[in-house]
KOLVOZA-734581 format. One record per residue: residue number from 1; residue in three letters; x, y, z of N, C-alpha, C, CB in turn. Coordinates in nm, 2 decimals, always signed. Each point is the difference from the previous one (the first is absolute). Glycine has a CB too. Layout:
BEGIN
REC   i  aa    n.X    n.Y    n.Z   ca.X   ca.Y   ca.Z    c.X    c.Y    c.Z   cb.X   cb.Y   cb.Z
REC NUM ALA      X      Y      Z      X      Y      Z      X      Y      Z      X      Y      Z
...
This chain:
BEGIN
REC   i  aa    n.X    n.Y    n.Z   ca.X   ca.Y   ca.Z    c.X    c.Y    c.Z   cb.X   cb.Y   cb.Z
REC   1 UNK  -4.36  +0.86  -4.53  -0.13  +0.01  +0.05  -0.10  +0.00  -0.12  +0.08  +0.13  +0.21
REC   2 UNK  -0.18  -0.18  -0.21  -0.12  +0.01  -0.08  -0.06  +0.11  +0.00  -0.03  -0.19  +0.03
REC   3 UNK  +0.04  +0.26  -0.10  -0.09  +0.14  -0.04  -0.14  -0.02  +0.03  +0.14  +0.07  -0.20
REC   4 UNK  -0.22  -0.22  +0.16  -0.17  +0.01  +0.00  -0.04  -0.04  +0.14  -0.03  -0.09  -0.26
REC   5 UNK  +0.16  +0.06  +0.37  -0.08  +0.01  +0.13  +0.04  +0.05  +0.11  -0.07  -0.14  -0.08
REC   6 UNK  +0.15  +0.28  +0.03  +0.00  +0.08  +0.10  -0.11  +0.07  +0.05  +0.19  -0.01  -0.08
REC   7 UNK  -0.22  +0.03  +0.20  -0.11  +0.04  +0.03  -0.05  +0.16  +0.02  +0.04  -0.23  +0.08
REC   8 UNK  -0.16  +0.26  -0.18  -0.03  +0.15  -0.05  -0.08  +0.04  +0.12  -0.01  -0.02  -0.27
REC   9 UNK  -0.01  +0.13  +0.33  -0.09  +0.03  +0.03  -0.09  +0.10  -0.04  +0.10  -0.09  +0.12
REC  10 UNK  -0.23  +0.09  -0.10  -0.07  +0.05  -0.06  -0.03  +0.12  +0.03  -0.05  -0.19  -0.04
REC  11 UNK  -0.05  +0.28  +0.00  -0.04  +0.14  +0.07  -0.07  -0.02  +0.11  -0.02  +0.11  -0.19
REC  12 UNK  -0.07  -0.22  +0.21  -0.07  -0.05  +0.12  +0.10  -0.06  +0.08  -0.22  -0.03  -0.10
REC  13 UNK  +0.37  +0.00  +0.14  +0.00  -0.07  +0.08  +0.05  -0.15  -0.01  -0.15  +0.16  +0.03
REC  14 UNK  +0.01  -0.23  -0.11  +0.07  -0.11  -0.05  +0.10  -0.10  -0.07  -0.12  +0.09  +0.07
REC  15 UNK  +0.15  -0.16  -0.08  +0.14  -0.09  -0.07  -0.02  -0.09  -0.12  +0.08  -0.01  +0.24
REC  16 UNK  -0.05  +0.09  -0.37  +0.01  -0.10  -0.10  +0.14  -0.04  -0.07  -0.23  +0.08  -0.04
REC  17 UNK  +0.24  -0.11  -0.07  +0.12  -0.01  -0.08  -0.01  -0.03  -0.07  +0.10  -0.01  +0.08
REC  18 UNK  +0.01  +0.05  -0.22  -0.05  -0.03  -0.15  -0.02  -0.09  -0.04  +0.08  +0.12  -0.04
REC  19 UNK  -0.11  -0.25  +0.12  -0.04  -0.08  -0.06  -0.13  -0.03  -0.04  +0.17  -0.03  +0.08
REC  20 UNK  -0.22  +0.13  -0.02  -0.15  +0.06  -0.09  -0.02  +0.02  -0.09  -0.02  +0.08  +0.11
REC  21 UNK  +0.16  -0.03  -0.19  -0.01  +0.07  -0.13  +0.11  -0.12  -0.12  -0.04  +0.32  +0.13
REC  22 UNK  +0.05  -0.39  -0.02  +0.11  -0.09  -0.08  -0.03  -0.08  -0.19  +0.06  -0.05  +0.31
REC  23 UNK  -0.17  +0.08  -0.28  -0.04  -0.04  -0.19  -0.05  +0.10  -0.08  -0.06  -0.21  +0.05
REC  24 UNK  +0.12  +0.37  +0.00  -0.03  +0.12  -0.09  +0.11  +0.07  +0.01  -0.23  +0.01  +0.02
REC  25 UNK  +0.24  +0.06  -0.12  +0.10  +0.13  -0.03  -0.04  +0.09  +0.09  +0.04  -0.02  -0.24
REC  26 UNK  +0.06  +0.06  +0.36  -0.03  +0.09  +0.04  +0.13  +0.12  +0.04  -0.21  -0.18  +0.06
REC  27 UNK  +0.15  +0.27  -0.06  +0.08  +0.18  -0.03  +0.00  +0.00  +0.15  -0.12  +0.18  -0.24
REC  28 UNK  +0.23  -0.14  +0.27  +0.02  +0.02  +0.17  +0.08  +0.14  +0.00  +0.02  -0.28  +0.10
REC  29 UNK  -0.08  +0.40  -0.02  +0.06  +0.15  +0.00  -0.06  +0.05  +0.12  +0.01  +0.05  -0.25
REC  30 UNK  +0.15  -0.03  +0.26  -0.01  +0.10  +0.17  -0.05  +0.12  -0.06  +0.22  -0.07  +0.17
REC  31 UNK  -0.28  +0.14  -0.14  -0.10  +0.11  +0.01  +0.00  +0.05  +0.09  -0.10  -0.07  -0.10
REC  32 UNK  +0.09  +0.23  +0.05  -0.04  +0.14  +0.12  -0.11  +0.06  -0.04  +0.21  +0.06  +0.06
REC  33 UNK  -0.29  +0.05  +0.07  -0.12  +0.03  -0.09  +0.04  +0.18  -0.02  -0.22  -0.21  +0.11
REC  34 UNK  +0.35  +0.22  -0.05  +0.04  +0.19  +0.03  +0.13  -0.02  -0.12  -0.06  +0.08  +0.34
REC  35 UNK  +0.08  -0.14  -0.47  +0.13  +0.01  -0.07  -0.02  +0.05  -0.14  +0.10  -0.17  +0.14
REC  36 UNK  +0.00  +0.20  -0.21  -0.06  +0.06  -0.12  -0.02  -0.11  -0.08  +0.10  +0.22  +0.02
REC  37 UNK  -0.06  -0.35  -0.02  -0.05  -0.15  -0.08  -0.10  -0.03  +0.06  +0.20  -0.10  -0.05
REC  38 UNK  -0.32  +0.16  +0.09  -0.11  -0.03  +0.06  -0.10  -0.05  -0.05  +0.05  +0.13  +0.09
REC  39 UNK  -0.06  -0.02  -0.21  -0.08  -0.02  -0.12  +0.02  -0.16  -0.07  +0.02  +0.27  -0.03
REC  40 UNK  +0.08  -0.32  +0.06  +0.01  -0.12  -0.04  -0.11  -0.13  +0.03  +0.23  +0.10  +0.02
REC  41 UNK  -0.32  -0.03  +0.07  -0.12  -0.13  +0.08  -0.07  +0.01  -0.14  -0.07  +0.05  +0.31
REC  42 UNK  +0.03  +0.04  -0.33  -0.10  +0.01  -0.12  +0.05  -0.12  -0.13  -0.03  +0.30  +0.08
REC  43 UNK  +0.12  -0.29  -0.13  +0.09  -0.08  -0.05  +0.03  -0.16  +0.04  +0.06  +0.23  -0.03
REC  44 UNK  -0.08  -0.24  +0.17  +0.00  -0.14  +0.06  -0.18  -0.04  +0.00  +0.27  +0.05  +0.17
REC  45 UNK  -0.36  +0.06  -0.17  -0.08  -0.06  -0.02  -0.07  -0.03  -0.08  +0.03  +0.06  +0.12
REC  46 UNK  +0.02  +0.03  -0.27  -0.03  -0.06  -0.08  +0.03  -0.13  -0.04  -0.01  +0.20  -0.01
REC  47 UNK  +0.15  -0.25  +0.05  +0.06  -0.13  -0.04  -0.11  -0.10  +0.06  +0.26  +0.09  +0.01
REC  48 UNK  -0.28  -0.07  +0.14  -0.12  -0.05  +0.05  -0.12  -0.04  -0.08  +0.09  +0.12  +0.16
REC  49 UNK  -0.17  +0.00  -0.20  -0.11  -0.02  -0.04  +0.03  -0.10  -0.22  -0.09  +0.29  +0.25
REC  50 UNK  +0.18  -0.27  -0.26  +0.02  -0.05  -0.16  +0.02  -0.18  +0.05  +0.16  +0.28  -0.17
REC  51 UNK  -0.08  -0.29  +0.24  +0.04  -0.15  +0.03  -0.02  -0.04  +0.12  +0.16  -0.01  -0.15
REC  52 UNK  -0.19  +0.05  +0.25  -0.11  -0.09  +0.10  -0.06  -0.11  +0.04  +0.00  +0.13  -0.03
REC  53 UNK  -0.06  -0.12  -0.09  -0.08  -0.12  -0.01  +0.04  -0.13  -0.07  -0.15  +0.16  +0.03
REC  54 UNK  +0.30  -0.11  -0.11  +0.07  -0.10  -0.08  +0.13  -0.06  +0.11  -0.07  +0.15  -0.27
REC  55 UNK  +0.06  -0.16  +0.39  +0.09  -0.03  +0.04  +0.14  +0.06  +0.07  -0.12  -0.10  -0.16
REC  56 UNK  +0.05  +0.24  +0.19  +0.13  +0.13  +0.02  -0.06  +0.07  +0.13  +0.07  +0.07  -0.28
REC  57 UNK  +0.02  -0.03  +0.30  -0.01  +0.08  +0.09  +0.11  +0.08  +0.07  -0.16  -0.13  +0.01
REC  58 UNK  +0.14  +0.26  +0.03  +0.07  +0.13  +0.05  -0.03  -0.03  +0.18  -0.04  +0.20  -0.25
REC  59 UNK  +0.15  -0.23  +0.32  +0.02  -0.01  +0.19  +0.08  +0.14  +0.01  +0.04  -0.31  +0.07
REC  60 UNK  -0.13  +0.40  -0.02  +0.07  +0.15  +0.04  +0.07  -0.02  +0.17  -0.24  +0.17  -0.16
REC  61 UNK  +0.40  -0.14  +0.17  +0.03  -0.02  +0.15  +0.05  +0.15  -0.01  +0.09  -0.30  +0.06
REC  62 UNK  -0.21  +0.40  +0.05  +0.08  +0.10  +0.01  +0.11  +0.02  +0.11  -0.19  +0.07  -0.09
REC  63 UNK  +0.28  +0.04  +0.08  +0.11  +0.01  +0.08  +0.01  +0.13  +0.00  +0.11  -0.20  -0.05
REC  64 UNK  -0.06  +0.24  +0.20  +0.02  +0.14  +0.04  +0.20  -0.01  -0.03  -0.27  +0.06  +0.23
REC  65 UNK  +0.30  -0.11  -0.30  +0.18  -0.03  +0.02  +0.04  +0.16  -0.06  +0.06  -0.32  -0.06
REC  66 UNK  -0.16  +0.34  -0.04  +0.07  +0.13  -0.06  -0.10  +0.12  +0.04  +0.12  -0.14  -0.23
REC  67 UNK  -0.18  +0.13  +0.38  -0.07  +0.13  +0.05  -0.08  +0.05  -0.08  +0.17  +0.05  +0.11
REC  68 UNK  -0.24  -0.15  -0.20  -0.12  +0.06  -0.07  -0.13  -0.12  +0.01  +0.17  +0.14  -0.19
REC  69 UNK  -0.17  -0.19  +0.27  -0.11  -0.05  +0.05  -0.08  +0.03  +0.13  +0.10  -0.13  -0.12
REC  70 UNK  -0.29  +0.08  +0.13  -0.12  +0.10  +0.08  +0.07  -0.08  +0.14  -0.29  +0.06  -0.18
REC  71 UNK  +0.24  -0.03  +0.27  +0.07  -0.03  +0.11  -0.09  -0.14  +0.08  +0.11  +0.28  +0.00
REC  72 UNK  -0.25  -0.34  -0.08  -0.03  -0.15  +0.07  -0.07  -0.02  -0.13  -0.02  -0.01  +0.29
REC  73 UNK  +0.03  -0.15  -0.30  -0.09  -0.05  -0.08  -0.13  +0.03  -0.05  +0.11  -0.10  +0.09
REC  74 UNK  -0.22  +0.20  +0.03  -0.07  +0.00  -0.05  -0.04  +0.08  -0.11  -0.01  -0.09  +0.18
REC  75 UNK  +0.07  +0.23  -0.11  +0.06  +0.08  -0.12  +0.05  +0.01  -0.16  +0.02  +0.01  +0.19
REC  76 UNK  +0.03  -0.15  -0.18  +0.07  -0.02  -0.17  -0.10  -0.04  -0.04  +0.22  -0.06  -0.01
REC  77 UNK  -0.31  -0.05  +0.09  -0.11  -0.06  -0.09  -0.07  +0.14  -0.07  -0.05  -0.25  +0.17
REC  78 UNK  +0.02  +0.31  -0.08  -0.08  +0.11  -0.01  +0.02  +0.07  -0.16  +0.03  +0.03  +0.28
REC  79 UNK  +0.09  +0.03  -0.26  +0.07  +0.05  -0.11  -0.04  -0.09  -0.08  +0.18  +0.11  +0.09
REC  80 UNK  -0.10  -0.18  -0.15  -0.03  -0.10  -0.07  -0.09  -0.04  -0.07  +0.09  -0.02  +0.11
REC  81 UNK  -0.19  -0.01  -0.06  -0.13  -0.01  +0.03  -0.09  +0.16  -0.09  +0.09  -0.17  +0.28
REC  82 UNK  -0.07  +0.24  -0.22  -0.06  +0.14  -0.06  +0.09  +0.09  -0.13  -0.11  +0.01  +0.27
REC  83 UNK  +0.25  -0.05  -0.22  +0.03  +0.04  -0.14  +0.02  -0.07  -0.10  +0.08  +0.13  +0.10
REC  84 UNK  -0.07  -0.23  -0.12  +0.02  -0.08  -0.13  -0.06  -0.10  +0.03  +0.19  +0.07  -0.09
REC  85 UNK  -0.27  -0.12  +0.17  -0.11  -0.10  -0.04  +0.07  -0.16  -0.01  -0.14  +0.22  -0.16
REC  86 UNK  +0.26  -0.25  +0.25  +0.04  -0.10  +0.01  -0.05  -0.08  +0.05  +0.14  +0.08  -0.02
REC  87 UNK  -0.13  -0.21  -0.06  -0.10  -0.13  +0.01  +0.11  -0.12  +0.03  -0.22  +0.08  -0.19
REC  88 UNK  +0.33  -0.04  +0.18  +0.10  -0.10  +0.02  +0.04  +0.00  +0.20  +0.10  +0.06  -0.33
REC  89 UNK  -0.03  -0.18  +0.32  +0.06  -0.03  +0.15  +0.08  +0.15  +0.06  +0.06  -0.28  -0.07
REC  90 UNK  -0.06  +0.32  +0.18  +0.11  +0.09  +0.03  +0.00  -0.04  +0.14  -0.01  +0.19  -0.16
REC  91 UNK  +0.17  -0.23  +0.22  +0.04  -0.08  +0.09  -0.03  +0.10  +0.11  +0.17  -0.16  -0.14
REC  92 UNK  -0.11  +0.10  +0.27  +0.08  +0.13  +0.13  +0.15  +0.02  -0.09  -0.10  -0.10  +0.31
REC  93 UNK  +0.16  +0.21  -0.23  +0.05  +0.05  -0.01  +0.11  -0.07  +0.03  -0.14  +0.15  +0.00
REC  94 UNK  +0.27  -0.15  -0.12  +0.07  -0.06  +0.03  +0.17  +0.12  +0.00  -0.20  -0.24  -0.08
REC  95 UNK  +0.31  +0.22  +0.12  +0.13  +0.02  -0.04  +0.09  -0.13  -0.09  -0.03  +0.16  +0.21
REC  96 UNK  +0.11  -0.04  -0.33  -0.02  -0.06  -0.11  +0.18  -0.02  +0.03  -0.27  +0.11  -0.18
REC  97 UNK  +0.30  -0.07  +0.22  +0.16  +0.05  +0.02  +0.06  -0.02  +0.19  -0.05  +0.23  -0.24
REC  98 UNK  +0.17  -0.29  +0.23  +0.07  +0.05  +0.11  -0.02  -0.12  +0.12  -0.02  +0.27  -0.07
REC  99 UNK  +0.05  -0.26  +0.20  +0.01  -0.09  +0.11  -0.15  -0.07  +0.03  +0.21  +0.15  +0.11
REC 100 UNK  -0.27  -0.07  -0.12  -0.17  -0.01  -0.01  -0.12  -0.07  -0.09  +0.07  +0.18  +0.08
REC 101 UNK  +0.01  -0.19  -0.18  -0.04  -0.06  -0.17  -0.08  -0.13  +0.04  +0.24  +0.08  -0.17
REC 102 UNK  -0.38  -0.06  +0.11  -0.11  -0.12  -0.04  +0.10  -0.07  -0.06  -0.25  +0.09  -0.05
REC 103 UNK  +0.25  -0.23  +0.10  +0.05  -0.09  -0.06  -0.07  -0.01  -0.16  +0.05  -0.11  +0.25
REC 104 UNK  -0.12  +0.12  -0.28  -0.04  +0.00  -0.12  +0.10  +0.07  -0.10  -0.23  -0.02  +0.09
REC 105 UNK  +0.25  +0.14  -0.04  +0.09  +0.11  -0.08  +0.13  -0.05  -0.02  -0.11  +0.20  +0.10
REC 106 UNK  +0.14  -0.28  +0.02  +0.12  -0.07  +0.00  +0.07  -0.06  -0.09  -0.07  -0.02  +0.14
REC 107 UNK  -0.07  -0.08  -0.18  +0.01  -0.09  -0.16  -0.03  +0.08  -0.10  -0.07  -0.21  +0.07
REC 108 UNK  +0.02  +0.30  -0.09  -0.06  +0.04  -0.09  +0.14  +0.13  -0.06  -0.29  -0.08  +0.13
REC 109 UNK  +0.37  +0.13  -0.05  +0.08  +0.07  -0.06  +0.12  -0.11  -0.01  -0.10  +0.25  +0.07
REC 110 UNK  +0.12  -0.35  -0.09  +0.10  -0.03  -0.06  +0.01  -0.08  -0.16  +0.03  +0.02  +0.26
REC 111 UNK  -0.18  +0.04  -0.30  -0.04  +0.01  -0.16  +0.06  +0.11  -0.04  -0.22  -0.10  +0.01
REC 112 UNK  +0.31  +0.07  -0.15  +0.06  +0.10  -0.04  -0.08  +0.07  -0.07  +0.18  -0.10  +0.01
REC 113 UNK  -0.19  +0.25  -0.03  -0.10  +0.08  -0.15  +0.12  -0.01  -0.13  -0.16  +0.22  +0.17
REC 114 UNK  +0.07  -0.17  -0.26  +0.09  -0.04  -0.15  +0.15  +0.06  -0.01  -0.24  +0.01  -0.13
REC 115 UNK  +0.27  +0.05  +0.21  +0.12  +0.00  +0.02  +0.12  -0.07  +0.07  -0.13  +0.15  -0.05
REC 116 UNK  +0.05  -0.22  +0.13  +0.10  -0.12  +0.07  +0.01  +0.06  +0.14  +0.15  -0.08  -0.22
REC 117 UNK  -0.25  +0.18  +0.24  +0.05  +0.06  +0.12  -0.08  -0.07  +0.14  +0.06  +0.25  -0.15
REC 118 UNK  -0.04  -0.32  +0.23  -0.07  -0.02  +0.06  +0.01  +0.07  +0.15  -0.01  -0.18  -0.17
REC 119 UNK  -0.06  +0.16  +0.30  +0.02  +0.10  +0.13  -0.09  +0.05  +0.04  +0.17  +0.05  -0.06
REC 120 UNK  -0.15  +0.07  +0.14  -0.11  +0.06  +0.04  -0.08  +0.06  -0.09  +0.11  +0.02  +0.18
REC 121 UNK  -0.25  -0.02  -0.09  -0.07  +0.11  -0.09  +0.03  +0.17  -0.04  -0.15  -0.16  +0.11
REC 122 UNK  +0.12  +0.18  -0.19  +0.05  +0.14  +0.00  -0.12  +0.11  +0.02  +0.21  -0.08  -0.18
REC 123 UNK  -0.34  +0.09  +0.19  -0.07  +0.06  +0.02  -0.18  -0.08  +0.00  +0.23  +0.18  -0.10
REC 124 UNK  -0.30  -0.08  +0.10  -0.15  -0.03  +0.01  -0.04  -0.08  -0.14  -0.06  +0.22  +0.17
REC 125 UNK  -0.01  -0.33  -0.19  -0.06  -0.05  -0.10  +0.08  -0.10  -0.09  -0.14  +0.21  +0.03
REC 126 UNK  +0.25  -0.27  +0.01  +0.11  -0.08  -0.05  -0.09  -0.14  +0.01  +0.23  +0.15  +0.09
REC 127 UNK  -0.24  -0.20  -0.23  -0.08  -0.12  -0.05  +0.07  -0.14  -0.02  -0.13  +0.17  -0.12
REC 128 UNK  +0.08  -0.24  +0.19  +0.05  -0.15  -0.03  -0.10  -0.08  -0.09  +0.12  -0.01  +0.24
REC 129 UNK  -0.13  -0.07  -0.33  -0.08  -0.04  -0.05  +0.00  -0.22  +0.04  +0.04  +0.30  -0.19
REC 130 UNK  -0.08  -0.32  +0.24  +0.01  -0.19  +0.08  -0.11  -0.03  -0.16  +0.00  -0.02  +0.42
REC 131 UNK  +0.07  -0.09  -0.43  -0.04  -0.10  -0.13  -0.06  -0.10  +0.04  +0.17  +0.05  -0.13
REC 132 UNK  -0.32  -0.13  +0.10  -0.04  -0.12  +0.12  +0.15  -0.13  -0.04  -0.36  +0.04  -0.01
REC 133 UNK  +0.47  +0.02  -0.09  +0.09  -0.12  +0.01  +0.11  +0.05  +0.09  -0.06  -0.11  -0.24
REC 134 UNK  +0.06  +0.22  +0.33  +0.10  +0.05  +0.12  +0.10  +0.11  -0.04  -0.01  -0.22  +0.09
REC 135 UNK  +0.01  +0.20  -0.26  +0.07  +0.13  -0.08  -0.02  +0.13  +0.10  -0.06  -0.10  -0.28
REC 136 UNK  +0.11  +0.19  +0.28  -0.02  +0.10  +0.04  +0.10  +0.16  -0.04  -0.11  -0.21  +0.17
REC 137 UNK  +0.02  +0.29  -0.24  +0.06  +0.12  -0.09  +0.00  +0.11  +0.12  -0.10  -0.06  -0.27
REC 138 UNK  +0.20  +0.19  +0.22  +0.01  +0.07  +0.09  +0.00  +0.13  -0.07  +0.09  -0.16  +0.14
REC 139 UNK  -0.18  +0.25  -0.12  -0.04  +0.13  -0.05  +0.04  +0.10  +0.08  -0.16  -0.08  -0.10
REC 140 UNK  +0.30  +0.21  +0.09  +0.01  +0.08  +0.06  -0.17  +0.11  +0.00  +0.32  -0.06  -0.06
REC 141 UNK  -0.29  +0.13  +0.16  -0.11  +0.13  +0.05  -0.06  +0.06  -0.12  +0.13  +0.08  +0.19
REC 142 UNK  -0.07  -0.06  -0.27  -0.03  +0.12  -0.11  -0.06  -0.07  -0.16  +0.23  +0.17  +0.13
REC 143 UNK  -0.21  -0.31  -0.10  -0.05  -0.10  -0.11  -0.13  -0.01  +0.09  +0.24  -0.16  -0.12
REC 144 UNK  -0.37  +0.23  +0.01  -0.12  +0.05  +0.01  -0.09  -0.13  -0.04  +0.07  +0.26  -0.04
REC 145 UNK  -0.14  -0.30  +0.14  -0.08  -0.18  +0.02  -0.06  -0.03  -0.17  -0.12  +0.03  +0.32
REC 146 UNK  +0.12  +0.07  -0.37  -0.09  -0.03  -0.18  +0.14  -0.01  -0.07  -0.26  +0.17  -0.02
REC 147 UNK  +0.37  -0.20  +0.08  +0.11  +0.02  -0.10  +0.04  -0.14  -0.12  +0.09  +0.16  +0.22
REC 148 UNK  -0.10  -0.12  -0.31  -0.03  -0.11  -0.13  +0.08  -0.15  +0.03  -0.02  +0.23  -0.21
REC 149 UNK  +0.12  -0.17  +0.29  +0.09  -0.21  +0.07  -0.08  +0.00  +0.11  +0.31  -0.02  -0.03
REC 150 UNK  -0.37  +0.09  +0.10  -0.05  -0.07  +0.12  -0.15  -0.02  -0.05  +0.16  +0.10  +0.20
REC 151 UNK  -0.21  -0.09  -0.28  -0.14  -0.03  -0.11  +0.04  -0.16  -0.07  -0.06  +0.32  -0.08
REC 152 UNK  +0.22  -0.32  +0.01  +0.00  -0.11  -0.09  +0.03  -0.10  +0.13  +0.10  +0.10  -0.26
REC 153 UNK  -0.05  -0.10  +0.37  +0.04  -0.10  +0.13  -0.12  -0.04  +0.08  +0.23  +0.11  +0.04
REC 154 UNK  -0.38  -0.04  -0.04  -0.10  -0.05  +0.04  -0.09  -0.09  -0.11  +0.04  +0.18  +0.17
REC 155 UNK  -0.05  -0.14  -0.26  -0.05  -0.07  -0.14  +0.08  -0.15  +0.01  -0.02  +0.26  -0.17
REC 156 UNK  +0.11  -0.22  +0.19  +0.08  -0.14  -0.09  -0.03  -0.06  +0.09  +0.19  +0.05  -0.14
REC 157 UNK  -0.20  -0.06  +0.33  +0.01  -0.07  +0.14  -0.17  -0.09  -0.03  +0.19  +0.24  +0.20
REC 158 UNK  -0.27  -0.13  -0.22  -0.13  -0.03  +0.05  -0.04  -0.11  -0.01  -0.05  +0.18  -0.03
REC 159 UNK  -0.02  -0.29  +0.15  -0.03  -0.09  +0.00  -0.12  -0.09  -0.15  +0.09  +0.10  +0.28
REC 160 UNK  -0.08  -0.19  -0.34  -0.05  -0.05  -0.11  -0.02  +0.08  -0.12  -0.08  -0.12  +0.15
């Protein structure tokens, strides 16, 4: 399956797919707004606000898989929104794991992280990094979005 056109849906409702983003680096992280890697938006938005406009971009897909997500969309925007001032995409709600799994997650975990490990997610904020050449890196939970390889893997991607 093609990763850039499976179809996302949005917080409103409607139907896109990465092929929106298909000529930028973009950070894709399931996200919760009740976990202790929370603080991590702040950090994704910074990434946001430094390269944005160079070609990048952070798609937030929250997920209640690990019982730390608000309980509707509008809510997360909310959050979101008032606590850290996110300017980036944040999807509906998706499942990241198991019989139910966004097809997206599908493809997306069978990118190995630097250990060769590939599979399920293991928790809230687990980072894929899509290259506009289809490359795609994989950041466990606890590898924090300013982390100096996932800083050198957007630099080096960014379009011109």
């Amino acid at each position: 399956m093609n990763i850039h056109t499976i179809p996302i849906a949005k917080m409103d409702g409607t139907m896109t797919t990465l092929d929106d983003y298909a000529e930028q680096v973009v950070l894709l992280v399931n996200v919760a707004s009740r976990c202790g890697l929370t603080p991590q938006y702040a950090q994704l938005e910074q990434l946001q606000r430094t390269y944005g406009n160079r070609g990048f971009t952070v798609l937030g897909f929250p997920s209640n898989q690990f019982l730390q997500e608000l309980s509707s969309n509008e809510a997360i925007a909310e959050f979101c929104s008032s606590t850290y001032g996110v300017t980036f995409p944040v999807f509906d709600r998706v499942r990241v794991n198991g019989k139910h799994e966004h097809p997206l997650y599908t493809e997306l975990k069978k990118t190995k992280d630097a250990t060769g490990k590939a599979g399920r997610i293991t928790w809230n904020f687990e980072k894929f990094l899509l290259m506009p050449s289809g490359e795609i890196q994989r950041f466990r939970p606890k590898t924090v979005p300013d982390d100096p390889e996932i800083i050198r893997a957007i630099e080096a991607n960014l379009p011109g």
